[in-house]
N, C-alpha and C positions, 0 to 999 in steps of 0.2 A: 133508191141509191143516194138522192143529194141529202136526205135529210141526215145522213151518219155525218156529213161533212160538220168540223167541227164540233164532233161528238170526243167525249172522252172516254176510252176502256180501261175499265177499272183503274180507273183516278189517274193514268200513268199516258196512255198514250193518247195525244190529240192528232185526228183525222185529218187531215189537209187536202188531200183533195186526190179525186178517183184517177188511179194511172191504170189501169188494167181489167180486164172482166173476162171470168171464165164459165165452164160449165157448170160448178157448182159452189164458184167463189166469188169474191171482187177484191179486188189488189190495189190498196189504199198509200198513200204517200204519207207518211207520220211523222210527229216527234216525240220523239223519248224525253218526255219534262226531268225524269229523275238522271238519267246520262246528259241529258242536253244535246241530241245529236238525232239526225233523219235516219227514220226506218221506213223496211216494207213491212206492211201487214195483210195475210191475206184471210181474208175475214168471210166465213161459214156465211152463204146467201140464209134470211129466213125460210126461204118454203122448204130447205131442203132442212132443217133444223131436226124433224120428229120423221125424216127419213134414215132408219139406221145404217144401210148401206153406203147411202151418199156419206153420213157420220164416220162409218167406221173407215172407207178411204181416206177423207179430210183427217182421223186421227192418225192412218198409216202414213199418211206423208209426213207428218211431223216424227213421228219415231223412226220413220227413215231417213231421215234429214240430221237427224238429231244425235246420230252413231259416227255421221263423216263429219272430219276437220281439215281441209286441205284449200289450198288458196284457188283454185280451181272449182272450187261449190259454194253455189252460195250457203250462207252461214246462216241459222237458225240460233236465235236470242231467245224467245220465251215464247213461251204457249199457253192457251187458256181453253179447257173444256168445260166449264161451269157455267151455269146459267144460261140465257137467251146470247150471249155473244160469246161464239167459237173461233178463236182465229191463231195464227202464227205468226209471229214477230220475228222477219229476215232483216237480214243485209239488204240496204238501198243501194241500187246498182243503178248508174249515171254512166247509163251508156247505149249503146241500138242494139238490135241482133245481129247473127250472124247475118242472117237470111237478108233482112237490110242493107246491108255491107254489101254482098256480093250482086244484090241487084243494081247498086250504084255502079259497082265498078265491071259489071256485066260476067267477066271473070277475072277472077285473082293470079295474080303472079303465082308462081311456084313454091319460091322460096318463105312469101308469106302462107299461102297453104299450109305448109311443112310446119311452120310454127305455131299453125293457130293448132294443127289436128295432133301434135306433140301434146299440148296443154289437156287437150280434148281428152285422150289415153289417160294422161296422165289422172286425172279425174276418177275417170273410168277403173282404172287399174286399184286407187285407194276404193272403191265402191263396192271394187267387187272382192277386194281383200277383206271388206268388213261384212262380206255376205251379200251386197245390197246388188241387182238387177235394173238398171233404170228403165226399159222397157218401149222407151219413148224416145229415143234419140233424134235431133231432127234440128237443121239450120237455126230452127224457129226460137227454140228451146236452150241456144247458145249466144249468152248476152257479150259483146265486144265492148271492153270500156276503151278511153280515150289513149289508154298507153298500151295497148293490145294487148293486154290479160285477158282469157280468158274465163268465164264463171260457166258452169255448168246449173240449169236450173229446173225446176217442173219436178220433181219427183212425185208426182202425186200418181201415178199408175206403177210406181216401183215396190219390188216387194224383196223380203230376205230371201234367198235362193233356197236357203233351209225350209223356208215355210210352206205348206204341199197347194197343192193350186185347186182351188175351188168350184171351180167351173170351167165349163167350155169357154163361156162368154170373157173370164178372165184371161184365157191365154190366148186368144186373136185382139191382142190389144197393142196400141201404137197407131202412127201415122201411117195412112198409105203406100204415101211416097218413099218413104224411110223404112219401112215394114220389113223384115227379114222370111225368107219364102216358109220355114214354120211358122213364121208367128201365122202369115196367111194361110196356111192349111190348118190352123187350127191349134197347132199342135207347141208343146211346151216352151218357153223361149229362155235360154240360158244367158250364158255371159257371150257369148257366140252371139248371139242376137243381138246384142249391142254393138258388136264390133261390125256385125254388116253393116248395120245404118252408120255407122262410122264410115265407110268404106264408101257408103251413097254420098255420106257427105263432103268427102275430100273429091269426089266423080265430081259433086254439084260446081266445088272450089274454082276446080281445074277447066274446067269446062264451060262452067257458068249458066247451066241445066241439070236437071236431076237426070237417074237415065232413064225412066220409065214415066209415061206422062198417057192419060185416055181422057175421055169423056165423064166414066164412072169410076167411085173406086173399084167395082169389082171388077175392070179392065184392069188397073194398075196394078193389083194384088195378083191378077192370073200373068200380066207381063212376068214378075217379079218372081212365080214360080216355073215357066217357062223359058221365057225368050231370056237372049243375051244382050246387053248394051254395047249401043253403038262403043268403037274402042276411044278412049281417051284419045292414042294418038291420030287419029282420024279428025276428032273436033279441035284439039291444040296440038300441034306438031312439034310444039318447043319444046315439052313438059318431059325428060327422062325419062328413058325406056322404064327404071328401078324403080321411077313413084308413081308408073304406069301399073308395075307388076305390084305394087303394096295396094294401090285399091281393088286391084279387079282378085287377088288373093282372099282381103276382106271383104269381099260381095261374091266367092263362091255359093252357088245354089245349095249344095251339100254342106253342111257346117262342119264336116269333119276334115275338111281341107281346107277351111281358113286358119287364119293365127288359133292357138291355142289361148290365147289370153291377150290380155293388153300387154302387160310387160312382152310378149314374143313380139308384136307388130312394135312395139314403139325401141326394141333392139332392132328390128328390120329399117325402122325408119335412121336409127341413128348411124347405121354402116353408109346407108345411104347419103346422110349427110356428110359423113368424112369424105365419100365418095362418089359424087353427082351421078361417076361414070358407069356406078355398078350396075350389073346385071344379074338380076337373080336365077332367072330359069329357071320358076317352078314348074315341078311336073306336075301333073295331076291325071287320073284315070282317065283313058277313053269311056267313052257314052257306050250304053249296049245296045245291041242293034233293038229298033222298037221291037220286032216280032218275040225277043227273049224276054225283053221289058213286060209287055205284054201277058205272054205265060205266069211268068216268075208272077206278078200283079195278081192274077188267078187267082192260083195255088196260093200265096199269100193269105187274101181277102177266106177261099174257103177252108183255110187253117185256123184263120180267126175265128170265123163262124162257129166250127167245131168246138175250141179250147183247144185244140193243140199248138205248140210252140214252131212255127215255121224253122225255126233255126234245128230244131231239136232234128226235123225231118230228114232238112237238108244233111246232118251230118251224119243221119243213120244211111244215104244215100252215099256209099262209097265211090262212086262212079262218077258223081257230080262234081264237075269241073269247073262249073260257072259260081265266080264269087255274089252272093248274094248281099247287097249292097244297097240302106231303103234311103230312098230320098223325095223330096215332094213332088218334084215328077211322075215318079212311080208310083206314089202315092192317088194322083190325081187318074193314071192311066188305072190304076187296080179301079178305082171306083168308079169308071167308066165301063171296064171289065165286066167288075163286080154287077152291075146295073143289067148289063146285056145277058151275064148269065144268069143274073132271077129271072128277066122276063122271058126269056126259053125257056127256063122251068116252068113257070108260070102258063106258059102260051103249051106246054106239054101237057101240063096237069088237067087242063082246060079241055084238050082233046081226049086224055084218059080218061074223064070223070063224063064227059059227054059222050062216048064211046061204049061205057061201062053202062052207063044207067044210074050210078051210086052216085052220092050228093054227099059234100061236108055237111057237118052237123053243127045244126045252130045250136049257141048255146049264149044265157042272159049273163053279162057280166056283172059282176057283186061288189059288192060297196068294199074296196082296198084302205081308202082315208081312212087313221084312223086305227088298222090292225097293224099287229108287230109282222114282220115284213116276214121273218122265219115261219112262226106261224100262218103265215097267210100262206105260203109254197105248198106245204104238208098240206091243208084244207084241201078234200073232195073236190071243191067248185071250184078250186083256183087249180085244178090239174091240167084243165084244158087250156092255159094259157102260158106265153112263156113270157118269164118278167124280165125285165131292162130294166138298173138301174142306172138313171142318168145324171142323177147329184145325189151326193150324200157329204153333210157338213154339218156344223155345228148350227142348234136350228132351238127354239122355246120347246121344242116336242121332246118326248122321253126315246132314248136312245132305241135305234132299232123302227120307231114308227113309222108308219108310210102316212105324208101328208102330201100327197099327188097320186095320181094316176089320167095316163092317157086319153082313157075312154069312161065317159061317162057311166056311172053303174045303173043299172037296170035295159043296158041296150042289147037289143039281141045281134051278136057277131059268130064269124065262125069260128070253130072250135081250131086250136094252136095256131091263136092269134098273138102278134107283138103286145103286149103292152110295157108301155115306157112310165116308171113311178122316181118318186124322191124318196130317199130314206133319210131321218134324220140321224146324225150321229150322236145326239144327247147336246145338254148345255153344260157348256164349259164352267166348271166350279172350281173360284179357288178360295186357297185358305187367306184369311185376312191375317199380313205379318204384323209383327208385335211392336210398334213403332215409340212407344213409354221410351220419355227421355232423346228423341230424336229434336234436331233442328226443324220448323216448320217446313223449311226449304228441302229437307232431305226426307222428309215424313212424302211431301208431296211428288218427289222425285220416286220414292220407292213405288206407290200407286201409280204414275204414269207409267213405269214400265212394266208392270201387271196389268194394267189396261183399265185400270178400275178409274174412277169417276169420282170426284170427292168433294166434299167442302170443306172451309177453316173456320172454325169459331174459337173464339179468345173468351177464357173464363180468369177469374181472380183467383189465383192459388199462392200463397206467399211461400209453401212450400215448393216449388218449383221454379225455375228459372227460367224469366221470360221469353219466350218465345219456342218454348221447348215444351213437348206432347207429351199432354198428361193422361187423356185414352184414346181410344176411338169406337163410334159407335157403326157396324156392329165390334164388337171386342175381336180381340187378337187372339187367331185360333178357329176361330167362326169360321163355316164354309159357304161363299155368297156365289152367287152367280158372277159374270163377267159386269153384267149392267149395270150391278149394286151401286147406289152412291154411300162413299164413305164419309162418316164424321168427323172431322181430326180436331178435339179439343185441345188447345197449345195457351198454356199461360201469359198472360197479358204483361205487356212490358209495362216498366212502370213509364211514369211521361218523364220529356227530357232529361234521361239515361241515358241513353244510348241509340247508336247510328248506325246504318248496315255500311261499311264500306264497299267505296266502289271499287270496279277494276281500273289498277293504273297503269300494269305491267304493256307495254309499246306504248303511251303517251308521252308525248317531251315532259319534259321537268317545270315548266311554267303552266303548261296543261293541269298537271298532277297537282301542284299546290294550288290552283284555282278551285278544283273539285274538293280537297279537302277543307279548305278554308272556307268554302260554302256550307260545311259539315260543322264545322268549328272544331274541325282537327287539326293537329300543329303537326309540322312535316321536319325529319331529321334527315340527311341526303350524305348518303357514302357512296363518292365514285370506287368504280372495280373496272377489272380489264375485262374489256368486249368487244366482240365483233359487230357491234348494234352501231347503231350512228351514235355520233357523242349528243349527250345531254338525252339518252332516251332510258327509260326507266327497264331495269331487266329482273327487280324483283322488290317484292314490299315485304311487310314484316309483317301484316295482318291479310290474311288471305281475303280474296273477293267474295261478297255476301257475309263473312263473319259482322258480329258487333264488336263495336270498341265505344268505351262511355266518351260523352260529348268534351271536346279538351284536351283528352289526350293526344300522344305521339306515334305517327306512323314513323317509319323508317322506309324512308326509297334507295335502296341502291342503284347507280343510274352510271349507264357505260360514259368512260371517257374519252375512248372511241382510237383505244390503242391496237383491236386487232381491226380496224370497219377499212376497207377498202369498196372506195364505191364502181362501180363500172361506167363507162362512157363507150359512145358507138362512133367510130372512123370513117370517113365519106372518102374515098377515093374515086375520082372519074378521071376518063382516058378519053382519048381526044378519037375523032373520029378520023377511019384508017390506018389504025395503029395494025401491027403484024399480027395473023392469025397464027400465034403458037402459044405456047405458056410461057410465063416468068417466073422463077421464083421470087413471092412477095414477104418482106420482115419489115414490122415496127420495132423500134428501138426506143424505150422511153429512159432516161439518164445513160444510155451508152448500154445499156442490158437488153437481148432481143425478149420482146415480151408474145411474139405472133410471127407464124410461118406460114404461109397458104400458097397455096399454086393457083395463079389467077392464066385465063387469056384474056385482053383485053378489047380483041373482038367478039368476044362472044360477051364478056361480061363488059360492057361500059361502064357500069357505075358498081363499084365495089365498098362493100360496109361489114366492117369487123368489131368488136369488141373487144375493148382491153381495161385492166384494174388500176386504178392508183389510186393517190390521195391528190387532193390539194390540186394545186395548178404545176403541170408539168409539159415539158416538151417532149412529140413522139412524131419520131425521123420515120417517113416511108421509102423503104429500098425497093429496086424493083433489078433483079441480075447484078448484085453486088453495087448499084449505083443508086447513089441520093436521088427520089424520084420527087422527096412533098415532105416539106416539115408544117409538123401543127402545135399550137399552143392548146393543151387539153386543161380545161378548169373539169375535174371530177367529182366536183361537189353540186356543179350545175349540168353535168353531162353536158358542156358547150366543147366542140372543137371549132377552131377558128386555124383557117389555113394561113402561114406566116411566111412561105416559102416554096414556090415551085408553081408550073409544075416545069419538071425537066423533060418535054418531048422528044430533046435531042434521042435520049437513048431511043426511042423507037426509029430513029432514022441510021441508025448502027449496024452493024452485024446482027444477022436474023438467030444467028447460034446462039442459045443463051453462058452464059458466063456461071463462074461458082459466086453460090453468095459470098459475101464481106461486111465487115466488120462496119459500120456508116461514117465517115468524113462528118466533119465538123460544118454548120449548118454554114451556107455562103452568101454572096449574095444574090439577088435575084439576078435568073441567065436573059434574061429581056424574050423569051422563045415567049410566044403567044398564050392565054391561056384557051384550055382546051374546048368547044363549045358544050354546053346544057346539054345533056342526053333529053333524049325525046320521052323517056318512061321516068315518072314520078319515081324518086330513091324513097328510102323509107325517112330519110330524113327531111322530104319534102311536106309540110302539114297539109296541102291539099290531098293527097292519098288518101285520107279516113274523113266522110262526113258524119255529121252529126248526126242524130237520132228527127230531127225536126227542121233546122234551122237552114242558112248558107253557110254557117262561118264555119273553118274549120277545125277538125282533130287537132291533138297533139301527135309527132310521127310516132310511127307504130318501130317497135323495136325488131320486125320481122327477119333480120339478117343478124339472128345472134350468134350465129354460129359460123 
């Protein structure tokens, strides 16, 4: 591993030094010489290089990486399948995990919870809108940077939902601990599978444990399809009945009774936030007694056995009153069933045949590798056997062939025996498209997402224009395998002509012309109205990756930042023994109410809101129509600075609350004491978030945005 350090990949990125190592990667700290800026790189270990399995993963994660753009995942920059070094080029993320985070703080407040598992969905919800499954949810796997943004990361066991699943071994995949009770039984894992492990994960938050814990994972994984977790409110007693009911919703055993989607849970979560106090009360079935479990499990397993459709039975069974209803549970009890009912047959047949005098008949098994699978049923010799098939995929073998079988050929067994084979499904052939006259950039973009493999070579063509494909070898049209590597011949530029432009679009304007003047590009700048922060670029005249010859003129148009209101976070604390009722709370920024909340101040000590301005303004807190705290808000540095208050009197008042009002003009200070430090870190305090290694601390996390 240290000899990559200070290595360069493909002329562009230098190695800096190993932050990460996985199972069939290592996760490099980079710099971008042509951007000028720190990347990740997670770079294909060697041994696994002429592994095509391990290959074909490490390519699936970058083309699932490569579909989502949401600020909540990390971002995928470029990718390289050629040659001895495979790797992908993310977003460097300067920051710990989740799972770090909450062991520090043993468990999390609530209200940050709420915020981090918001972000979390939110993710979730563009993933699965673009098809994508992450499969892997888990503390571990969610990076906290320094302003509490959350990144979601690892997609490397993620697959399109559309795409059919290949194996058994592929769908019990994920973490243990985070594991959804199908994925543990084996069985297919959906967008519902992600949102359990969501669900573990807000349990771990709140709690500051995961809820299932053994010795082995196959304890964890059988917790996980049985037992129930201990209750949230059992282990934190603080945490709302309603964000009790949102996890233990998302960690139902049956997936047909949690959220439908992320967007449903992350509507559940947002009522909740309007409303601490809600209570949802979901229902869900009662359990069936074991002894019907049991039956139904039966009758199940020997319908499968059969080919017959259980459900089809059930509804020719006019009398049947019992909703038939599969879950891993039931699942698990059938195949305990199932098990006791072969070996009574078994231990039956055992006594007929010893009773009888008559013997199975042995008979030699025959060489299956190798026949076409149809054909091999029909054959005499294979009568006596009954075949299983247990994979069939896309395989180097010609469609239909058996390249396995169970049992060894030439053994003698008895006659309607199991045998378990692989059939291949053929090799994936496609047509090579016709890429004459494409950009080098877009030639290679159209083969990554066909999956094909390719190189670039630069020939002299004065009839063509550089950097644009003049053929490819094989030709366009050709029908190649998936493996193929392709030739893409592209016209050689001439020298100092021309430059790829970079991306400027969100850099400031000082940024922007340092990068083109590095180009020897000359920059023309038209402010426009924008909601962006002023001086930041909201569009170029030359798209990113095009050429422009060396000299000429970019055009930036760059906001002047007439619609950009920036937001700033409000620190209220309340003195201790203030009245346990409510108030109505309003800020007032230039005489306008900008915020209305219902606080108690014994329940909540320390209150933090968020409001919009520009620039530096004052904002009056009322608490029962009476000036409670004025602040000087600078919203360009998110600093509030308190200038006035706090007014305790009013809690020493009438316990009735009052109608709000309009706020009195800021006065002078009432000399009443100020209130003492609450005992719990606000989110405006930086000791609340440690760093990933160090003592010093975060920056405050924004966790009371709401």
């Amino acid at each position: 591993m240290e000899n990559y350090i200070g290595k360069r990949l493909t002329g562009r990125y230098e190695l800096l030094k190993l932050i990460g190592s996985g199972g069939m990667a290592n996760v490099y700290e980079a710099k971008d010489l042509l951007e000028n800026k720190i990347v990740a790189i997670k770079l294909l270990k060697e041994e696994y290089l002429t592994n095509e399995e391990f290959v074909r993963r490490f390519r699936n994660e970058s083309k699932v990486i490569a579909v989502l753009d949401h600020p909540n995942v990390v971002k995928v920059y470029d990718v390289n399948f050629t040659g001895a070094e495979q790797y992908i080029v993310m977003e460097y993320i300067d920051g710990i995990t989740l799972r770090q985070y909450i062991s520090h703080q043993k468990r999390l407040r609530w209200k940050d919870a709420v915020h981090f598992v918001t972000q979390i969905l939110r993710a979730l919800e563009h993933a699965h809108e673009n098809g994508v499954i992450h499969r892997d949810i888990k503390s571990q796997n969610i990076m906290l940077l320094r302003d509490g943004t959350i990144k979601v990361m690892d997609f490397g066991i993620a697959r399109f939902a559309r795409e059919n699943i290949r194996s058994m071994d592929d769908r019990a995949i994920g973490s243990v601990h985070y594991i959804s009770p199908e994925q543990a039984c084996g069985e297919e894992s959906d967008e519902k599978s992600d949102l359990y492990s969501v669900g573990v994960i807000l349990y771990e938050m709140l709690t500051g444990q995961v809820p299932f814990d053994g010795d082995t994972p196959e304890q964890i994984a059988m917790k996980h399809i049985h037992n129930r977790p201990t209750p949230i409110s059992a282990l934190a007693p603080d945490v709302p009945t309603g964000l009790c009911e949102i996890a233990e919703k998302a960690m139902q055993k049956d997936k047909n009774l949690r959220y439908r989607s992320a967007a449903e849970m992350l509507a559940a979560i947002e009522k909740f936030k309007q409303n601490p106090n809600i209570v949802f009360e979901y229902k869900y079935m009662p359990e069936e007694p074991d002894s019907v479990k049991y039956a139904r499990s039966v009758s199940t397993i020997q319908a499968e056995d059969s080919g017959e459709d259980p459900q089809d039975e059930a509804e020719e069974d006019s009398g049947e009153q019992i909703i038939v209803k599969r879950s891993p549970t039931i699942l698990v009890l059938a195949g305990i069933a199932a098990a006791c009912v072969i070996t009574a047959v078994l231990v039956l047949l055992g006594f007929f045949y010893y009773g009888s005098g008559d013997e199975v008949e042995d008979v030699v098994m025959p060489q299956l590798v190798g026949m076409d699978f149809d054909q091999a049923r029909e054959m005499e010799e294979c009568k006596n056997f009954y075949f299983v098939v247990i994979e069939n995929e896309l395989t180097e073998y010609p469609k239909g062939q058996i390249y396995y079988q169970s049992i060894e050929p030439g053994i003698k067994v008895k006659a309607n025996r199991r045998v378990q084979v692989k059939v291949s499904a053929g090799i994936d052939v496609l047509e090579v498209p016709d890429l004459t006259g494409y950009y080098v950039g877009e030639a290679e973009d159209a083969l990554f997402e066909l999956g094909l493999d390719y190189t670039v070579r630069t020939v002299e063509d004065s009839s063509v224009e550089a950097d644009r494909v003049i053929r490819t070898d094989p030709p366009a049209g050709q029908e190649v395998e998936q493996s193929t590597q392709i030739i893409i011949y592209v016209s050689r530029a001439q020298a100092t002509t021309s430059v790829k432009v970079p991306r400027l679009v969100g850099y400031d304007l000082e940024t922007a012309r340092e990068k083109l003047a590095a180009l020897d590009l000359n920059v023309e700048v038209e402010e426009v109205d924008s909601e962006e922060a002023p001086g930041t670029v909201v569009e170029q005249s030359l798209p990113q990756n095009e050429y422009a010859e060396s000299g000429s003129t970019i055009t930036l148009r760059v906001s002047n930042g007439s619609g950009y209101a920036a937001a700033a976070s409000l620190t209220v604390s309340f003195p201790d023994g203030a009245p346990n009722r409510d108030y109505t709370l309003q800020v007032y920024v230039n005489g306008e109410e900008v915020l209305r909340e219902t606080v108690n101040p014994a329940a909540t000590p320390t209150w933090v809101g968020q409001i919009e301005g520009q620039g530096v303004l004052n904002a009056v807190v009322v608490l029962d129509g009476q000036q409670y705290a004025v602040y000087e808000v600078n919203f360009t540095d998110n600093i509030a600075t308190l200038t006035e208050g706090y007014n305790t009197g009013i809690f020493q008042q009438s316990s009735e609350p009052s109608e709000p009002a309009e706020p009195s003009e800021p006065s002078e200070p009432s000399g009443e004491p100020e209130p003492p430090t609450p005992s719990e870190p606000s989110p405006g305090d930086p000791s609340s978030l440690p760093t990933g290694g160090g003592d010093s601390p975060m920056e405050a996390l924004p966790g009371d945005d709401w």
